[in-house]
C-alpha positions, 0 to 999 in steps of 0.5 A, spaced: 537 468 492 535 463 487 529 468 486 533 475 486 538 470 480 533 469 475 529 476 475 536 478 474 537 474 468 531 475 465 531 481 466 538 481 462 535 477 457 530 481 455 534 487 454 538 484 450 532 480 446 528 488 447 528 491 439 533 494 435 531 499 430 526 497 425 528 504 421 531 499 416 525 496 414 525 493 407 521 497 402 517 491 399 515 489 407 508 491 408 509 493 415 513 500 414 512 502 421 516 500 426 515 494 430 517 497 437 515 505 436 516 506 444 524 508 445 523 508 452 526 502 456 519 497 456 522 494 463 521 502 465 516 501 471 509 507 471 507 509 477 499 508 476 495 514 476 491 516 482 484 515 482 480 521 484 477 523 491 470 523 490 470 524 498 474 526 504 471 519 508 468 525 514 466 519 517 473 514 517 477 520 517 477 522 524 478 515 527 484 514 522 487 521 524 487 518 532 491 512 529 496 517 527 496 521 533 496 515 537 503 512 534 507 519 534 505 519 541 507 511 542 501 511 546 499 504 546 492 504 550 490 510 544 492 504 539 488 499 543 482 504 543 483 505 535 484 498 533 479 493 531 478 487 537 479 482 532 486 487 529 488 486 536 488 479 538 491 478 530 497 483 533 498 480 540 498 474 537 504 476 532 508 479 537 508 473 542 510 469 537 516 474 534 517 475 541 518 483 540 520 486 546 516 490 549 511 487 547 508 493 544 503 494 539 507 500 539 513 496 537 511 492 533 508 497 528 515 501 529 517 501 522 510 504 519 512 511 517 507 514 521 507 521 522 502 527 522 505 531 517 502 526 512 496 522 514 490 523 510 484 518 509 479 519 502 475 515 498 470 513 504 466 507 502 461 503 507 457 498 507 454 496 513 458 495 518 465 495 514 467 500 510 474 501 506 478 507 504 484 510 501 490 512 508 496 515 506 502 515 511 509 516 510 510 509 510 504 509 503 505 516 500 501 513 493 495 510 499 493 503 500 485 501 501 484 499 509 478 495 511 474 499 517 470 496 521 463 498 526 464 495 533 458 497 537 458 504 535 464 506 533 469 505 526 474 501 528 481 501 524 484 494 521 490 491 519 486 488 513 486 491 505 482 489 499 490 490 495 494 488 499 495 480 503 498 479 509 
């Protein structure tokens, strides 16, 4: 609560600092333009651009889409074939301490947003056995970078993100 409190203060304390009008520049002040040219609110939040696709990521692509499929079906046995081992062991572990019931990976991961109207993968990069690229979901419609790894001959799925920490 505290947290939410002092962002909101300082967020009202920057408006009211957030410049007024220089238009009223004294004629014998060297600097005639004014100091804050951008009229928008300077709190405004930009959406990044996205990167460009310099791939379609043929290799993770399909295992991805299996990841898709797997949790439109709730077919838990797919996501357990679609995971990484050590990725399941971390899930397991999560729902027996949250007591999520059923203890599913199905049900633990219910709040993901994942359907098959939007479930792309691009921007593939891979590096030996791990490799890392840009999924997109319902959930993350501007993509987030998710790790991939190689178990035995097989690209697995991983809960882990260059980006983002868990």
């Amino acid at each position: 609560m505290r947290k939410y409190l002092f962002t909101l203060c300082l967020a009202l304390f920057l408006a009211a600092c957030g410049g007024g009008s220089n238009d009223n520049v004294p004629a014998n002040n060297v600097n005639t333009k004014p100091v804050n040219s951008n009229k928008e609110n300077p709190l405004a939040i930009t959406t990044p651009t996205p990167a460009a696709t310099t791939n379609n990521a043929p290799t993770l692509t399909p295992v991805y889409k299996a990841y898709c499929d797997a949790m439109v079906k709730g077919d838990e046995a797919a996501l357990r074939r679609v995971f990484s081992s050590d990725t399941i062991r971390g899930i397991d572990a999560k729902i027996k301490q949250e007591a999520i019931k059923p203890p599913t990976i199905v049900k633990y991961l219910e709040d993901e947003q994942v359907t098959n109207d939007l479930c792309e993968v691009r921007n593939e990069q891979i590096n030996g056995n791990e490799a890392v690229a840009e999924v997109r979901t319902k959930g993350t419609p501007n993509g987030v970078l998710i790790m991939f790894v190689k178990e035995g001959a097989d690209w697995k799925l991983t809960n882990r993100s260059p980006t983002l920490k868990k």
